[in-house]
C-alpha positions, 0 to 999 in steps of 0.5 A, a space after each residue: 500500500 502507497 502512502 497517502 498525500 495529505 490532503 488526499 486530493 482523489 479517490 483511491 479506488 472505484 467500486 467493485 462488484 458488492 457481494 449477494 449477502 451480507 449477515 448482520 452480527 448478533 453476539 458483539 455490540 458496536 464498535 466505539 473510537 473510545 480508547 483507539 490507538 494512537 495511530 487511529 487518532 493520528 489518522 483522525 488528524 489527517 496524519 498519513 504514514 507509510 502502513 505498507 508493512 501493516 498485516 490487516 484483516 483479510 476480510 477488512 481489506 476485502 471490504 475496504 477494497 470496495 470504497 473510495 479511500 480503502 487506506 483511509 478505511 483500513 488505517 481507521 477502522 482496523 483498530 476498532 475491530 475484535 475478532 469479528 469482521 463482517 460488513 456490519 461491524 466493519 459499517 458500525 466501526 466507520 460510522 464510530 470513526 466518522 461520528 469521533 471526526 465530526 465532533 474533533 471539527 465541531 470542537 476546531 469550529 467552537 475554539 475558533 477566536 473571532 476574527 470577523 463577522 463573515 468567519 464567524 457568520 460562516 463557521 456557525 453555519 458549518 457547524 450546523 451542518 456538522 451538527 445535522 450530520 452528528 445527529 444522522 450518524 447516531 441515528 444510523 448507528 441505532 438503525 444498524 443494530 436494529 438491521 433497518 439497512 435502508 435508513 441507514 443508508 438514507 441517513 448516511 446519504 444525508 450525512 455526506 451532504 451536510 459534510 459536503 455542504 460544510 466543507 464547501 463553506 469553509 473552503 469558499 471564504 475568503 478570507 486574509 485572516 481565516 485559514 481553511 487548511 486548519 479544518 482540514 480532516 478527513 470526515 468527507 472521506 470517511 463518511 464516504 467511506 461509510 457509504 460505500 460499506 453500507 452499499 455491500 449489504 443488502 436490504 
């Protein structure tokens, strides 16, 4: 595996074929980011190493194959999981990384100093479209463990909007005293990627 610019400037890898089936987990709860390594906070940050030498999870690797960002998927998402990899617990542990991105770029907006009205008019609306999608994700966290496939992936969509929307309004201000690499993460990918999971399971 290649190292990753930073920031990543295009997708990594197309979808492939998703597979027939998908079986939902029943005897593990969803994975959280509380605790995770150091390395998966780095990653959080938009720190990219070289992880060529990394041993993943066959079955990790064969799903995270099948996003946009497989090295963004597999750096993240791997220190989330046990024993058991499936397209379920692999879905529930990318919602628990983008839900943990989201609410490090809440924390950045919040701690932002005010250096104008427009900046602040603008990060208070991206916050509001950071909060929407916190909100989304949590709900599609609950939808996955009660196999209600279909709002997630509604949810999830809705997510990326918001983020999308967000991000467009940062990057859009122009502004000599507001610098938008700050808000550089990697919460578009990552939702991104959580879509593209949700994808493999069928309805």
């Amino acid at each position: 595996m290649s190292k990753t610019s930073y920031p990543p400037t295009e997708a990594s890898a197309q979808f492939s074929d998703t597979p027939d089936t998908a079986s939902s987990p029943s005897d593990a709860s969803a994975p959280t980011a509380d605790g995770a390594s150091g390395s998966f906070s780095e990653y959080l940050k938009g720190k990219f190493d070289d992880n060529s030498k990394i041993k993943y999870s066959p079955g990790l690797e064969q799903i995270c194959a099948k996003t946009h960002h497989p090295d963004v998927c597999l750096a993240t998402i791997s220190p989330l999981l046990k024993n058991k990899v499936d397209v379920v617990h692999v879905l529930q542990a990318a919602i628990a990384v983008t839900t943990q991105n989201v609410k490090m770029i809440i924390s950045k907006i919040e701690k932002h100093p005010h250096v104008s009205s427009e900046v602040t008019a603008s990060l208070k609306e991206c916050k509001e479209h950071y909060n929407k999608a916190l909100t989304n994700l949590q709900k599609a966290m609950k939808a996955t463990q009660s196999k209600d496939f279909g709002s997630v992936n509604a949810m999830l969509s809705s997510v990326l909007a918001d983020v999308s929307s967000a991000e467009s309004k940062v990057h859009d201000l122009k502004n000599p005293t507001f610098n938008a690499d700050n808000f550089y993460s990697l919460v578009s990918l990552t939702a991104s990627n959580c879509l593209s999971i949700a994808s493999l399971i069928r309805n």
